[in-house]
N, C-alpha and C positions, 0 to 999 in steps of 0.2 A: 368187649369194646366200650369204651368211654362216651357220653353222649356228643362230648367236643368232634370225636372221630367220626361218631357218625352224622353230626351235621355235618361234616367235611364232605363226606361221600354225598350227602343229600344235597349241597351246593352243587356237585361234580355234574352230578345225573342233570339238573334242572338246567333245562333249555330257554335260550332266550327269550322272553313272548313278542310277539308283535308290538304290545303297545307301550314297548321298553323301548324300540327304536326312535331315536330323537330326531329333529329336526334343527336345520341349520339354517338363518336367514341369508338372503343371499346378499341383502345390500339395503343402503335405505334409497327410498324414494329421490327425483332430483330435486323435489322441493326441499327436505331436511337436507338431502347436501349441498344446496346451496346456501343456505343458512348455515350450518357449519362448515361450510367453507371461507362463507363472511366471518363469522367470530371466532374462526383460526388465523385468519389476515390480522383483524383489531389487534387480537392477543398478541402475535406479531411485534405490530408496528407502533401499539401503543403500550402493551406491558413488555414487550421485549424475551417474552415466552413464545418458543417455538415448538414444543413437544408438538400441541395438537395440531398446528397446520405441517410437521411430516406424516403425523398417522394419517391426516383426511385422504395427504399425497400417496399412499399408499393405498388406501380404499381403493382413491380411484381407481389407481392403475389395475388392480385389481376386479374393481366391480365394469373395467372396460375393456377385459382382456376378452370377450366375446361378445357378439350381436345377442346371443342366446343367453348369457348369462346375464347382460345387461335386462332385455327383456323381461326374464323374468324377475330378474330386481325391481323394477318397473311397475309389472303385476303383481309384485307386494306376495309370490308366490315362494315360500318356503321348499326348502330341497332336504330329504331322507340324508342324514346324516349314513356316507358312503360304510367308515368302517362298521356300525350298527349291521347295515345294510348286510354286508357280507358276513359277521359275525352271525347274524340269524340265518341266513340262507346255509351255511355252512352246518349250523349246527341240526339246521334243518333236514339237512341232507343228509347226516349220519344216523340221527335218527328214523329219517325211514330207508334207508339202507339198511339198517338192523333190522327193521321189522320184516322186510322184504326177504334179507339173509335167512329168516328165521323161519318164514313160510317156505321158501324154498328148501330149506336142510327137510323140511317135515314132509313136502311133496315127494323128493326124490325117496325119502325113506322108506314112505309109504311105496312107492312105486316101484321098491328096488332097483334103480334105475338111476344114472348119472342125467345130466343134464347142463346146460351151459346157465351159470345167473348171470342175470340183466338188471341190474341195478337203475336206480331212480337217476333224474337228474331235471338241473335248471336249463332252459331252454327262452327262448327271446324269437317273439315276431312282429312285423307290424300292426298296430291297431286294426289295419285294414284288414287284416287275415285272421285276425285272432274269432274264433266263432265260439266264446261261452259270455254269460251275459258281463256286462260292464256294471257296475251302480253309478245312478246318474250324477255322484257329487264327480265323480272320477270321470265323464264323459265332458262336464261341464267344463271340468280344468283342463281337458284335450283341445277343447273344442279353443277354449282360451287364448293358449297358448298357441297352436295353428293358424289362430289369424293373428296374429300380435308376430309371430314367425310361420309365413307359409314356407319355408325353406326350410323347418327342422322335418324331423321322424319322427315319430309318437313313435313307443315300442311297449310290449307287454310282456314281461317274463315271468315264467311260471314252471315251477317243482311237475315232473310230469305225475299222477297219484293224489298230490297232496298239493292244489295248487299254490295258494295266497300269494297271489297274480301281485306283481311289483309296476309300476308305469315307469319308465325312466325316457327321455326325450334329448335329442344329439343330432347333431346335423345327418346328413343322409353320407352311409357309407357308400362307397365306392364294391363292396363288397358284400356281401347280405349277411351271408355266415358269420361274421367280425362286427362286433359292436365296434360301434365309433370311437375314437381318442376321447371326444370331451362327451360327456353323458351325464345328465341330473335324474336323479331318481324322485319323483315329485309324488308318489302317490303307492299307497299298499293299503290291500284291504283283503278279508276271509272271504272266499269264495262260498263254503258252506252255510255259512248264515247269509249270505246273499241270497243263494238260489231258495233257502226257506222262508225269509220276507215276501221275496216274489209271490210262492207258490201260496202265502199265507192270504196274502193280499187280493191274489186270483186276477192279476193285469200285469200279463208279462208283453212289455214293448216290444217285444223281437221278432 
């Protein structure tokens, strides 16, 4: 095999890492949009260019298509680029689904013996229930966002095994099992080098 082929294969295997996921801003502030909204009017009325007073017209609609996403526009709070989002969790998921597959073929073999596998998976609850530790940048921005919107859900989803707990926040469903329609993912962080700062540091708030 060629070396070309085999970085081929070496791109294939390699999972996406965490701090590949981007971020998306959500809007600007309403001090700059009202400033650009003024010097979308002039250009307007006095250069007779309208490009940027449609695009502002579109922000807005956009940046007001919710209390929640306004909000966070507001608090100047960036949101986890959604497709990232799921491209990692996905690939996340296959990889310890394989690890799991592979302990499992080795147990049953050892054991001679069949057995049902139970594979991994992502999973979502509320802040409020969630019991493993938080880091405090990521409590700070709950806490944030819950007074700025007492009406949303803080939620925490997490890989059952392998967590790297994601935050994502959306009005309160109707239903618990079902994520909400509208949902920002504001926050991801390693679980394991969390809980080894903590224990490093020997002040755990919990």
């Amino acid at each position: 095999m060629n070396r070309y082929g085999g970085e081929a294969i070496e791109k294939r295997r390699r999972t996406m890492l965490m701090t590949e996921i981007r971020t998306v801003t959500m809007g600007d502030t309403p001090e700059t949009k009202g400033a650009i909204a003024s010097l979308a009017e002039s250009a307007k009325s006095i250069l007779g260019y309208d490009v940027l007073a449609k695009h502002v017209g579109t922000k807005t609609e956009v940046a007001e298509g919710s209390d929640l996403r306004l909000a966070l526009s507001e608090l100047e709070i960036d949101i986890l680029n959604p497709a990232d989002v799921l491209r990692y969790q996905k690939e996340r998921l296959v990889e310890e689904t394989t690890i799991k597959m592979q302990e499992w073929l080795k147990s049953i073999s050892r054991a001679n013996r069949t057995s049902q596998f139970a594979g991994p998976g992502w999973g979502f609850q509320k802040i409020s229930e969630y019991r493993q530790p938080v880091p405090e940048f990521v409590l700070a921005k709950a806490v944030q966002i819950k007074e700025r919107v007492p009406d949303c859900e803080i939620y925490i989803e997490s890989l059952s095994d392998h967590p790297d707990p994601f935050m994502f926040v959306g009005p309160k469903s109707q239903y618990p099992w079902c994520k909400p329609d509208e949902l920002y993912y504001v926050e991801v962080w390693e679980e394991p080098k969390f809980e080894e700062r903590l224990t490093n540091s020997g002040d755990i708030p919990f």
